[in-house]
C-alpha positions in Angstrom: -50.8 -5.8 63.9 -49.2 -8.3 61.6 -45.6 -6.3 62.9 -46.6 -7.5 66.4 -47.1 -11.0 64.9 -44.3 -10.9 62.9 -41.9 -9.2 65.2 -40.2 -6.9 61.9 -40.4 -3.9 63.8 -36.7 -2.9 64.9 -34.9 -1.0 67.2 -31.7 0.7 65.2 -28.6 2.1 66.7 -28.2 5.3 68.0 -25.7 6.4 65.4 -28.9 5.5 62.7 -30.7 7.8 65.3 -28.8 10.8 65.0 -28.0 10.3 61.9 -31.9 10.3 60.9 -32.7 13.2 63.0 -30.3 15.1 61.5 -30.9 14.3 57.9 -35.0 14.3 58.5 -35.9 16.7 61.3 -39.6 17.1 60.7 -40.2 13.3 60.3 -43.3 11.8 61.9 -44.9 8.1 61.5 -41.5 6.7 61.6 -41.7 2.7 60.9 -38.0 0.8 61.4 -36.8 -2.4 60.1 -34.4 -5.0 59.5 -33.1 -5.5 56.2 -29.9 -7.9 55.7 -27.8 -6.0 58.6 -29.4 -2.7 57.0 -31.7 -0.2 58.7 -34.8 1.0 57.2 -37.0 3.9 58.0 -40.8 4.2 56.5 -41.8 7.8 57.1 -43.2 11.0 56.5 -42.6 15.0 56.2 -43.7 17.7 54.6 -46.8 15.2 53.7 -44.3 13.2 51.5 -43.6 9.2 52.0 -39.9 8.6 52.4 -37.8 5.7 52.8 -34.2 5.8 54.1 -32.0 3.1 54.6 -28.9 3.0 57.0 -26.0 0.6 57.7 -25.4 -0.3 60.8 -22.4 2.5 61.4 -25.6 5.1 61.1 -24.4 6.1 57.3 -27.8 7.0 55.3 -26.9 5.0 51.9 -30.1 6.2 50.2 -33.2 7.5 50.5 -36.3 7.7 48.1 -39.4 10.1 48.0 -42.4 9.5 46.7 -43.5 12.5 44.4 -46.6 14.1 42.8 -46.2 15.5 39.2 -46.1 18.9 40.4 -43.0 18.4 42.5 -40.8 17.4 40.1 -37.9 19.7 38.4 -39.4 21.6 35.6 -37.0 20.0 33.5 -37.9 16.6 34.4 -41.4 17.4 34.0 -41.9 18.9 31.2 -40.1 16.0 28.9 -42.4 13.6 30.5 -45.3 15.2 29.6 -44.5 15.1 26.0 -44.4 11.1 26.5 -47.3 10.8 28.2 -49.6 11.4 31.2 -47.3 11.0 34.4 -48.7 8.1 36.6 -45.9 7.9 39.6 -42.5 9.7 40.6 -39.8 8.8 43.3 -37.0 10.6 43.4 -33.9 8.4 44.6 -30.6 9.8 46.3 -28.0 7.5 46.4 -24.7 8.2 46.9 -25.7 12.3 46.6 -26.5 11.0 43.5 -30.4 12.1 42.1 -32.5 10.1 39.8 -35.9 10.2 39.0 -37.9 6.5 38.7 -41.3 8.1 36.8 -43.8 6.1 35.2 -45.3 7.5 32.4 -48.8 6.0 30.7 -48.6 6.7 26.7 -51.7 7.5 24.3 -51.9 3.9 23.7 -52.4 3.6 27.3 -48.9 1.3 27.6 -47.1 2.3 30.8 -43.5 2.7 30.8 -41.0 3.1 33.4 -38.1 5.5 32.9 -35.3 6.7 34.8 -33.8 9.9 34.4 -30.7 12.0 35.7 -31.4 15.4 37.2 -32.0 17.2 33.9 -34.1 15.2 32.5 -31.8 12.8 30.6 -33.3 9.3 30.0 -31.1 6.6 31.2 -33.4 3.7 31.2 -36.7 2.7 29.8 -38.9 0.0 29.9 -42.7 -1.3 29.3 -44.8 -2.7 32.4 
């Protein structure tokens, strides 16, 4: 309802059209907006939450998923479950570059956020 209000729901260019379809054949719930002369898509497939964003040419820049523990690399995985219990995963292409944002809750029950490269490599880390 409050889109209706709003009016944030938008109608992309056919180029972000094809260029979704092509990239996420199997999507359903499909949600569009408006970002500063970006597209965004809110979707699903495969029972994963996905958001892609596009520029106006129809060029996906990015995309994140939204994970559960058990889909993340075994690599990945495994190191974050020696630093704690895993609370939340997105994986984030951008560029054809993967990271992994995870949040990881410690025995102390302090949360931290960590991003890592494809192997499991922690590039950044900090408390919540």
């Amino acid at each position: 309802m409050k889109k209706v209000i709003d009016g944030s729901e938008a109608t992309p260019p056919e180029s972000c059209l094809l260029t979704f379809d092509r990239n996420f054949p199997k999507a359903i719930n499909i949600d569009w907006s408006e970002k500063e002369a970006k597209f965004e898509a809110i979707f699903y497939q495969d029972d994963i939450e996905y958001i892609a964003m596009f520029d106006q040419q129809g060029l996906l820049e990015k995309y994140t998923m939204y994970l559960t523990p058990d889909l993340l690399p075994v690599a990945i995985k495994t190191h974050m479950d020696q630093l704690g219990e895993i609370m939340n995963a997105v994986l984030i292409n951008e560029g054809n570059q993967l990271l992994y944002e995870v949040i990881i809750r410690d025995a102390n029950l302090k949360r931290y956020v960590l991003m890592v490269d494809q192997l499991g490599k922690v590039l950044e880390e900090r408390k919540l």
